[in-house]
N, C-alpha and C positions, 0 to 999 in steps of 0.2 A: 552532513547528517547529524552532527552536534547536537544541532535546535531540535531534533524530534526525540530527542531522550526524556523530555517532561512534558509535552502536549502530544496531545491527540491533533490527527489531519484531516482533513475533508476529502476527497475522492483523488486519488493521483493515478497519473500515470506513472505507472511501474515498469521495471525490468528485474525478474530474476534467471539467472540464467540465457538461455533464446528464446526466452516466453516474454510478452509484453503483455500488461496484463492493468485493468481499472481496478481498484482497489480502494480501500479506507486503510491506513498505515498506523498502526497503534503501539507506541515503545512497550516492551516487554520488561526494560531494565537489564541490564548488564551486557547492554549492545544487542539487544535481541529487537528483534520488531514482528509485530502478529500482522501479516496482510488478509483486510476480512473482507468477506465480498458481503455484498448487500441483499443477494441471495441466499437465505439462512440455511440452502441443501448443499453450500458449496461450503467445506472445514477451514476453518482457519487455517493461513499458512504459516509457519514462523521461522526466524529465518535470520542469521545476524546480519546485520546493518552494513558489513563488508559487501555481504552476497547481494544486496539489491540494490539499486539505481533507484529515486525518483527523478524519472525522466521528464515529467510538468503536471498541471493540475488542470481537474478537469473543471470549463468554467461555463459550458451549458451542454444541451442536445440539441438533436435535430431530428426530425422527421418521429414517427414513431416507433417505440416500445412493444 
């Protein structure tokens, strides 16, 4: 989790807790990370860098939306 404390990610797959979850991962600074959905009705999560997993990234879709 090192490498995400000074960039920004592109869509990951997430784990916080027993929730799996598609997200944008964004460092907050002092081990904190904001998990933002891409849906602007859904709040930012924030969350220190302990409490979540990146489980993999997301690298297309399928079907529709």
């Amino acid at each position: 989790m090192g490498d995400l404390a000074h960039r920004r990610i592109r869509h990951q797959l997430t784990g916080h807790g027993d929730t799996i979850m598609v997200k944008r991962v964004a460092s907050k600074g002092a081990g904190r990370l904001a998990l933002l959905s891409q849906n602007l009705a859904y709040l930012p999560v924030e969350v220190s860098a302990d409490e979540a997993e990146i489980i993999g990234r997301v690298v297309g879709k399928a079907g529709r939306l």
